[in-house]
N, C-alpha and C positions, 0 to 999 in steps of 0.2 A: 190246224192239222193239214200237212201236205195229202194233196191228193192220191191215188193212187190208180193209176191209168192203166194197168193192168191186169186186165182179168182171173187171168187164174190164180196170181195173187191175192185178188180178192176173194176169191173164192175161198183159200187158205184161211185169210183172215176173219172172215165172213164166219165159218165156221168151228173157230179153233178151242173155243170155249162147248162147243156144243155135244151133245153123245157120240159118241164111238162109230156108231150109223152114219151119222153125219159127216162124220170126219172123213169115214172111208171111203163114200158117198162123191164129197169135194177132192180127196185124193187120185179117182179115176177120171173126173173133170179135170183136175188141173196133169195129169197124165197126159190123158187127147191134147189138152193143150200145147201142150212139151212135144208130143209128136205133128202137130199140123204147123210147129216152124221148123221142121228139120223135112216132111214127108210130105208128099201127095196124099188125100185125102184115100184117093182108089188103090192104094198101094199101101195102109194102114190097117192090120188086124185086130180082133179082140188077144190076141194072144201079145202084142205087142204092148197094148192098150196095161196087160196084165199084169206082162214086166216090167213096164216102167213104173205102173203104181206099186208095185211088190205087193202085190195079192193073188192069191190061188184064182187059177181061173172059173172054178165055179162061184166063187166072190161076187165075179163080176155080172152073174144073171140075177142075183139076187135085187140088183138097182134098176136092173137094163133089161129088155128080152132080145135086144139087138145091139150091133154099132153104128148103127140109125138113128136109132131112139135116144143114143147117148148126146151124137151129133144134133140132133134136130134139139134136145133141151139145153146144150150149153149153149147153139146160137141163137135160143130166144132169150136166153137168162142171158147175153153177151148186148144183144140188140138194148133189151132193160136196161142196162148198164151204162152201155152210149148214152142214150136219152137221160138217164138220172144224172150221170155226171157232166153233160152239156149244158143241163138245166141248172145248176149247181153253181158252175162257170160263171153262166148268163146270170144269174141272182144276186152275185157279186158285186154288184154296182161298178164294173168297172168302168174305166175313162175311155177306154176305147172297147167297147163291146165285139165290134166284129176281127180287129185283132186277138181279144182274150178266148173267142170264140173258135177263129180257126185253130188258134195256138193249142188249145184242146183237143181239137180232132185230129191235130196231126201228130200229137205223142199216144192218141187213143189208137190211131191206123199205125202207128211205128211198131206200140207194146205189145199187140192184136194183131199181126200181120196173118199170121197162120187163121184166124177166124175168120179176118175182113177177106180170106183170098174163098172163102167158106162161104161167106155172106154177096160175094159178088160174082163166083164162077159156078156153084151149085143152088141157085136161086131154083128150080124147075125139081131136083130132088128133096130142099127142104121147104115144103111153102108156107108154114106158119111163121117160122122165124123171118121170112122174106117177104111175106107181108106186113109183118111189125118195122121192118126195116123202110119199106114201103112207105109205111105210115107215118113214121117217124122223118123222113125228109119231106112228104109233105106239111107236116109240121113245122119243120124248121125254115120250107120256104115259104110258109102262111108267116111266120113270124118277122124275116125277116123283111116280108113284100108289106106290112104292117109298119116298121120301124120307117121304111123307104117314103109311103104315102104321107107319113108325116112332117118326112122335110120337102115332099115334092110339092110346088103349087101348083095347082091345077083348078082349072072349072069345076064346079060339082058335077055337072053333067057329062064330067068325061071320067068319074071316076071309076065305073066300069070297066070299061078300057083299059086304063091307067094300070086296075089289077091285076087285069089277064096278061099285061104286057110284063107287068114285074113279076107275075109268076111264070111265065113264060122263060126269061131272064133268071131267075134262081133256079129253075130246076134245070137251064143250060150249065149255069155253072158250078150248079153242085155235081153235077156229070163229070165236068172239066176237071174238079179238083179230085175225085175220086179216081179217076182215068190218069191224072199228075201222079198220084201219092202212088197208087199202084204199080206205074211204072217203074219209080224210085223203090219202093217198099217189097214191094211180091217179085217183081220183071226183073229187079236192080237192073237197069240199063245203064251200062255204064258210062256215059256219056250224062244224063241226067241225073245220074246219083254223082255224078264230081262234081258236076255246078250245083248240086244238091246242101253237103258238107255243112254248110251253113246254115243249124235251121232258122235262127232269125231272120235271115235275107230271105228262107222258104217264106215265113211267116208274114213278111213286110209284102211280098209280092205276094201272096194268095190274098193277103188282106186288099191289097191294090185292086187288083181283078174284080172282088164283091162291092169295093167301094163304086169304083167305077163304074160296073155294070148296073148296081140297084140305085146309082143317083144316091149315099150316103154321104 
């Protein structure tokens, strides 16, 4: 079954079988969604929120008591999402794990732009979802500083070391690649999004960068 890298689609899908509640529920999520790639987030109302979902606006307190509340649960339920389908990816057994890896995160940050510009420029007003986010790239640079000490050879006695320096090292450049996508993705800087066009060449070179830097 092809994956499905985006969100609010999932959310659709997720729910399409389920009560009427439900449906409605996923209808004003995948709404906000439709509006945080066309809008600023501070420039987004419930009222807008209400005609895009085509629901009366007292509909919408029924789910919500805010468009806070709204916001702060679709990017913890979004953050879940990365992490479930990254891990998905990784379980694959592919032949090249940290190409089939990045190759994932960057149709997740393409399909997602409007959440990841959510998850990366309003960390300070949503902080549950930005600590799962938090968590979740510690995670992935525990994993990958794991895969790296297995082809490094080293002294036992310097392995220590060796971790803090490869996690040092991942969390540089998972900065690097998030600070890249976003300039192309959210910024479109146009200069970077023309050498961009290409995603496999994206992909070959991000992959490049992670090999390089974690010694894979």
């Amino acid at each position: 079954m092809q994956t499905i890298y985006n969100y609010a689609r999932n959310i659709v899908a997720t729910n399409a079988d389920k009560k009427k509640r439900d449906r409605t529920k996923a209808a004003i999520q995948f709404a906000m969604c439709q509006l945080l790639e066309k809008k600023p987030l501070s420039t987004i109302t419930i009222a807008d929120v209400c005609i895009t979902a085509k629901i009366a606006h007292g509909t919408f307190y029924i789910y919500f008591t805010d468009r806070e509340m709204l916001v702060d649960e679709l990017l913890t339920g979004f953050v879940d999402f990365i992490q479930s389908t990254m891990l998905l990816e990784s379980s694959d057994v592919p032949t090249d794990p940290v190409k089939k890896t990045t190759a994932a995160y960057i149709e997740l940050f393409e399909k997602n732009t409007g959440l990841m510009k959510c998850l990366l420029n309003h960390h300070e007003d949503f902080t549950v979802p930005s600590e799962q986010f938090h968590k979740l790239n510690v995670t992935w640079a525990r994993i990958v500083v794991s895969a790296a000490i297995k082809k490094i050879s080293e002294k036992p006695s310097d392995s220590d070391s060796l971790e803090e320096e490869l996690l040092r090292r991942a969390f540089a450049l998972g900065g690097m690649v998030d600070q890249y996508l976003a300039t192309v993705y959210i910024h479109k800087d146009s200069v970077l999004k023309n050498i961009s066009q290409d995603k496999q060449k994206v992909i070959e070179t991000l992959s490049f960068i992670w090999k390089q830097g974690m010694g894979l």
